[in-house]
C-alpha positions, 0 to 999 in steps of 0.5 A, a space after each residue: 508485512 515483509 514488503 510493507 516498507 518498500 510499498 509505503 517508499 514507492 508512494 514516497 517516491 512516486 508522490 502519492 501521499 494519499 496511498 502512502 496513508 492507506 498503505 499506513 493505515 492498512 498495516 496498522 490494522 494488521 499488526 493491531 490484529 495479528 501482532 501478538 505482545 510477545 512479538 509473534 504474528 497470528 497467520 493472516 489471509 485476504 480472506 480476514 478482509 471479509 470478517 473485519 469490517 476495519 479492513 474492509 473499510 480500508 481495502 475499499 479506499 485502497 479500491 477506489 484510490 488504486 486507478 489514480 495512483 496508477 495514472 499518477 505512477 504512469 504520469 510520473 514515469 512520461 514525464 521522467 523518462 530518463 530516470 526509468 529509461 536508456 534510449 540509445 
């Protein structure tokens, strides 16, 4: 959870709305399950995707929406050269 807010940025700024949403929609299911009203937090593990359907439904739009956000990424990067690179 600790990297959450800089992941949903770099879909802002990379453009990929589609992403930014299942980055959403992932840490929503993970705070409503391992969130406690006090504040505490449960442990979690990647191993909770394979006994939470919910999760698993998300992590395989995440899957399948990964190699476009790649090539959008790596688009974006060609075609902005100067903001990632100083070529001298």
């Amino acid at each position: 959870m600790k990297v959450w807010n800089e992941m949903k940025s770099g879909m802002g700024f990379f453009g990929d709305i589609e992403m930014l949403h299942i980055y959403e929609e992932l840490e929503n299911l993970i705070v409503f399950k391992n969130k406690l009203p006090n504040g505490h937090w449960l442990a979690a593990s990647p191993a909770d995707v394979a006994t939470d359907q919910s999760l698993m439904n998300c992590m395989n739009t995440y899957k399948r929406r990964a190699p476009f956000t790649i090539e959008q990424i790596n688009r974006f990067i060609q075609n902005n050269q100067d903001m990632f690179f100083k070529i001298e």
